[in-house]
C-alpha positions as CSV (number, residue, x, y, z in Angstrom):
1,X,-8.7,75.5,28.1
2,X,-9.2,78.7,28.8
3,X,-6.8,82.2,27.9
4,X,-6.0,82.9,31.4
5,X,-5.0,79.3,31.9
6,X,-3.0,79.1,28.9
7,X,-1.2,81.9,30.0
8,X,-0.6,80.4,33.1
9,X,0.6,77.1,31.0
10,X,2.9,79.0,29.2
11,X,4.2,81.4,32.2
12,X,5.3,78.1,33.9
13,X,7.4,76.7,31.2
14,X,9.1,80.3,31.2
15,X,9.7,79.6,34.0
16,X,11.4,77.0,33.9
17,X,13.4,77.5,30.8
18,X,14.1,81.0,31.9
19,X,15.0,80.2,35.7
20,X,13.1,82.4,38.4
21,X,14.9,85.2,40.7
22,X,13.2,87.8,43.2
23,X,15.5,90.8,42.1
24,X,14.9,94.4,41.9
25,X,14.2,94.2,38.8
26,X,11.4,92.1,36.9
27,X,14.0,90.1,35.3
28,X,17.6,89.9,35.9
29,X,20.5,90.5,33.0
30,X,20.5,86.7,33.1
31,X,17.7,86.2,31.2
32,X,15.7,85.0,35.1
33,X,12.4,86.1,35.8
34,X,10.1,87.1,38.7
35,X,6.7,85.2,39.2
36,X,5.1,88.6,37.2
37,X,7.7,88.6,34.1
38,X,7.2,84.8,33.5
39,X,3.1,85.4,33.1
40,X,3.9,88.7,31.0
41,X,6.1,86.0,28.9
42,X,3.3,83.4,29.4
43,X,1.0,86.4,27.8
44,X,3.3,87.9,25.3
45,X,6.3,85.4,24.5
46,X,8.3,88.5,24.8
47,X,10.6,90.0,27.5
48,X,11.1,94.0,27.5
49,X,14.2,95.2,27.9
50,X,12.9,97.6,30.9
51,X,12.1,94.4,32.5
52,X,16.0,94.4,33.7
53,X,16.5,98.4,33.7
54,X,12.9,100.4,34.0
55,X,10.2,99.1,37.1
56,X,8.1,102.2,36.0
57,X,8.0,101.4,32.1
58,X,7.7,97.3,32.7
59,X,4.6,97.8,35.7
60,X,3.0,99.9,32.6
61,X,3.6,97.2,30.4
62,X,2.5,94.8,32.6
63,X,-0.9,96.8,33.7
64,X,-2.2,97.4,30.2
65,X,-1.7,93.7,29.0
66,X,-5.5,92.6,29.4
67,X,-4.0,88.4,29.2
68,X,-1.2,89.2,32.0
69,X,-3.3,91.6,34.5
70,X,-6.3,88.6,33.8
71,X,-3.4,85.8,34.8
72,X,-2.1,87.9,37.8
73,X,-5.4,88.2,39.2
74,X,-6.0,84.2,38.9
75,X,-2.6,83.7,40.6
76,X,-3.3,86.4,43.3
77,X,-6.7,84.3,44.7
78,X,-4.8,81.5,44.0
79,X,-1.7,83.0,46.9
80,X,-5.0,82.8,49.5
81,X,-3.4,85.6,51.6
82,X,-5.2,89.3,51.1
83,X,-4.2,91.6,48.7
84,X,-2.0,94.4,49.9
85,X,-3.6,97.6,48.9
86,X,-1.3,100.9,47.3
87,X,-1.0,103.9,50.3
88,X,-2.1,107.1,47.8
89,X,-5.6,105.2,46.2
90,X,-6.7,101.8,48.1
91,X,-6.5,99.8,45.0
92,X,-5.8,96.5,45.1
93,X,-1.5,96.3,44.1
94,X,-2.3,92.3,42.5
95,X,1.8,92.4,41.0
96,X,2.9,93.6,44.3
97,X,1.0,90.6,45.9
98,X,2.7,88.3,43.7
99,X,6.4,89.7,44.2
100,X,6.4,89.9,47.5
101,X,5.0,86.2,48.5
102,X,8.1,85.2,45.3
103,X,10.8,87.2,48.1
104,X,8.9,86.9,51.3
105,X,10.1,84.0,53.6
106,X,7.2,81.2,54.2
107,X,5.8,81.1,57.4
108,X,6.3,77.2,56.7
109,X,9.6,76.9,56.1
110,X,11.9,80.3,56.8
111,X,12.2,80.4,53.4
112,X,11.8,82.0,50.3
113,X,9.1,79.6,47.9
114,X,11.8,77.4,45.6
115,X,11.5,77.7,41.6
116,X,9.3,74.1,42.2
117,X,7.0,76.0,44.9
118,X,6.5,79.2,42.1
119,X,5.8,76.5,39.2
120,X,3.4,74.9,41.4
121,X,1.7,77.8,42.0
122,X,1.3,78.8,38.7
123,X,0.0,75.4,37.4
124,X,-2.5,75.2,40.3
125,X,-4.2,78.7,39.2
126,X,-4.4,77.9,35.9
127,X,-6.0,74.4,36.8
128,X,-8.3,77.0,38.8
129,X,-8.6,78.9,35.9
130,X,-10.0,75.8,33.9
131,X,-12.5,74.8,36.4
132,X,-14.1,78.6,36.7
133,X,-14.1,78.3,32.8
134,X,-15.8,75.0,31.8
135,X,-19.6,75.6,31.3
136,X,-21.6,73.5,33.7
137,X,-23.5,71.0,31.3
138,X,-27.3,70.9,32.0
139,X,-28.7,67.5,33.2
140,X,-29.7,65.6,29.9
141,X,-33.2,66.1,29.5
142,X,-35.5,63.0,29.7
143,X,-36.4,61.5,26.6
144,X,-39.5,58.9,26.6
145,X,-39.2,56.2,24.5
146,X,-41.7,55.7,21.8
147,X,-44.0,52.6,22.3
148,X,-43.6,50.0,19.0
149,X,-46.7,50.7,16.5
150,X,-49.5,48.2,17.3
Protein backbone atom coordinates (compact mmCIF):
# COMPACT_ATOMS: atom_id res chain seq x y z
CA UNK A 1 0.00 0.00 0.00
CA UNK A 2 1.32 3.05 -0.73
CA UNK A 3 1.76 6.53 1.84
CA UNK A 4 -0.59 8.51 -0.08
CA UNK A 5 -3.15 5.75 0.05
CA UNK A 6 -2.70 5.13 3.54
CA UNK A 7 -3.38 8.48 4.15
CA UNK A 8 -6.33 8.37 2.30
CA UNK A 9 -7.26 5.07 4.40
CA UNK A 10 -6.84 6.72 7.42
CA UNK A 11 -8.51 10.28 6.28
CA UNK A 12 -11.72 8.20 5.63
CA UNK A 13 -12.04 6.60 8.97
CA UNK A 14 -11.66 10.31 10.31
CA UNK A 15 -14.06 10.79 8.68
CA UNK A 16 -16.30 8.89 9.81
CA UNK A 17 -15.48 8.84 13.45
CA UNK A 18 -15.11 12.58 13.35
CA UNK A 19 -18.39 13.44 11.22
CA UNK A 20 -17.78 15.83 8.07
CA UNK A 21 -19.14 19.58 7.84
CA UNK A 22 -18.44 22.27 5.03
CA UNK A 23 -17.96 25.21 7.59
CA UNK A 24 -15.88 28.31 7.53
CA UNK A 25 -13.58 26.77 9.26
CA UNK A 26 -11.52 23.51 8.60
CA UNK A 27 -13.14 21.93 11.44
CA UNK A 28 -15.98 22.93 13.43
CA UNK A 29 -15.84 23.27 17.58
CA UNK A 30 -17.64 19.87 17.24
CA UNK A 31 -14.82 17.97 16.66
CA UNK A 32 -16.32 17.69 12.44
CA UNK A 33 -14.15 17.99 9.71
CA UNK A 34 -13.95 19.29 6.07
CA UNK A 35 -12.75 16.81 3.31
CA UNK A 36 -9.05 18.70 3.80
CA UNK A 37 -8.81 18.40 7.80
CA UNK A 38 -9.81 14.63 7.63
CA UNK A 39 -6.59 13.86 5.12
CA UNK A 40 -4.40 16.39 7.42
CA UNK A 41 -5.82 13.84 10.29
CA UNK A 42 -5.37 10.86 7.80
CA UNK A 43 -1.52 12.43 7.57
CA UNK A 44 -0.89 13.51 11.08
CA UNK A 45 -3.49 11.82 13.54
CA UNK A 46 -3.68 15.34 14.90
CA UNK A 47 -6.18 18.22 14.67
CA UNK A 48 -4.81 21.95 15.23
CA UNK A 49 -6.52 24.01 17.13
CA UNK A 50 -6.47 26.84 14.23
CA UNK A 51 -8.31 24.33 12.38
CA UNK A 52 -11.66 25.75 14.15
CA UNK A 53 -10.17 29.52 14.75
CA UNK A 54 -7.17 30.36 12.21
CA UNK A 55 -7.80 29.58 8.03
CA UNK A 56 -4.40 31.41 7.51
CA UNK A 57 -2.30 29.29 10.22
CA UNK A 58 -4.25 25.74 9.28
CA UNK A 59 -3.75 26.38 5.00
CA UNK A 60 0.05 26.79 6.31
CA UNK A 61 -0.19 23.68 8.18
CA UNK A 62 -1.79 22.00 5.71
CA UNK A 63 0.68 23.23 2.61
CA UNK A 64 3.92 22.24 4.25
CA UNK A 65 2.69 18.64 5.23
CA UNK A 66 4.54 16.76 2.29
CA UNK A 67 1.80 13.34 3.19
CA UNK A 68 -1.39 15.73 3.24
CA UNK A 69 -0.51 18.14 0.12
CA UNK A 70 0.61 14.41 -1.67
CA UNK A 71 -3.13 13.00 -0.60
CA UNK A 72 -4.88 16.34 -1.65
CA UNK A 73 -3.42 16.09 -4.95
CA UNK A 74 -4.62 12.27 -5.38
CA UNK A 75 -8.09 13.39 -4.32
CA UNK A 76 -8.07 16.49 -6.60
CA UNK A 77 -7.51 14.16 -10.05
CA UNK A 78 -9.66 11.92 -8.38
CA UNK A 79 -12.78 15.08 -8.25
CA UNK A 80 -12.30 14.91 -12.38
CA UNK A 81 -13.40 18.63 -12.66
CA UNK A 82 -10.21 21.26 -13.29
CA UNK A 83 -8.53 22.78 -10.76
CA UNK A 84 -9.43 26.32 -9.89
CA UNK A 85 -6.45 28.36 -10.10
CA UNK A 86 -5.52 31.42 -7.20
CA UNK A 87 -6.28 35.25 -8.98
CA UNK A 88 -2.60 36.93 -7.78
CA UNK A 89 -0.15 33.79 -9.11
CA UNK A 90 -2.02 31.05 -11.42
CA UNK A 91 -1.18 28.22 -9.19
CA UNK A 92 -3.14 25.50 -9.00
CA UNK A 93 -5.42 26.10 -5.29
CA UNK A 94 -5.66 21.80 -4.96
CA UNK A 95 -7.47 22.49 -1.03
CA UNK A 96 -9.63 24.98 -2.55
CA UNK A 97 -10.71 22.35 -5.23
CA UNK A 98 -11.47 20.04 -2.57
CA UNK A 99 -13.58 22.47 -0.27
CA UNK A 100 -15.59 23.79 -2.63
CA UNK A 101 -16.80 20.43 -4.54
CA UNK A 102 -17.44 19.30 -0.15
CA UNK A 103 -20.04 22.77 -0.23
CA UNK A 104 -20.87 23.07 -3.82
CA UNK A 105 -24.27 21.56 -4.86
CA UNK A 106 -23.97 18.48 -7.42
CA UNK A 107 -24.97 19.02 -10.71
CA UNK A 108 -26.64 15.43 -10.06
CA UNK A 109 -28.56 15.88 -7.36
CA UNK A 110 -29.07 19.82 -6.06
CA UNK A 111 -27.08 18.85 -3.42
CA UNK A 112 -24.26 19.15 -1.40
CA UNK A 113 -22.10 15.36 -1.69
CA UNK A 114 -23.43 13.40 1.73
CA UNK A 115 -20.70 12.19 4.37
CA UNK A 116 -21.16 8.52 2.25
CA UNK A 117 -20.44 10.53 -1.19
CA UNK A 118 -17.06 12.36 0.68
CA UNK A 119 -15.99 8.78 2.10
CA UNK A 120 -16.41 7.38 -1.22
CA UNK A 121 -14.38 9.72 -2.67
CA UNK A 122 -11.61 9.41 -0.47
CA UNK A 123 -11.49 5.53 -0.65
CA UNK A 124 -11.66 5.66 -4.45
CA UNK A 125 -8.34 7.98 -4.71
CA UNK A 126 -6.56 6.01 -2.48
CA UNK A 127 -7.58 2.83 -4.47
CA UNK A 128 -6.15 5.12 -7.36
CA UNK A 129 -3.26 5.78 -5.35
CA UNK A 130 -2.54 1.87 -5.06
CA UNK A 131 -2.83 1.16 -8.66
CA UNK A 132 -0.25 4.24 -9.73
CA UNK A 133 2.01 2.68 -6.98
CA UNK A 134 2.22 -1.08 -7.63
CA UNK A 135 5.35 -1.84 -9.82
CA UNK A 136 4.34 -3.38 -13.11
CA UNK A 137 5.91 -7.03 -12.86
CA UNK A 138 8.02 -7.90 -16.02
CA UNK A 139 6.74 -10.99 -18.02
CA UNK A 140 8.62 -14.04 -16.45
CA UNK A 141 11.36 -14.68 -18.53
CA UNK A 142 11.44 -18.09 -20.42
CA UNK A 143 13.24 -20.73 -18.99
CA UNK A 144 14.20 -23.93 -21.24
CA UNK A 145 14.10 -26.98 -19.75
CA UNK A 146 17.12 -29.03 -19.53
CA UNK A 147 17.03 -32.31 -21.60
CA UNK A 148 17.71 -35.66 -19.15
CA UNK A 149 21.53 -36.69 -19.52
CA UNK A 150 21.78 -39.47 -22.15
Amino acid sequence: MSETARTLRAAAHAAIHHGLQAGPHFADTDGRLDIVAAIFVGATGKTPHAFTTDNSTASLLIETNEPTMAAIYAVSDAIGTDVPTDSETGAPCHIEHLAYWQADKQHTTGQPPTDAEVVDLLLRAANAADTKAAPERPAPAFVPRQRAAA
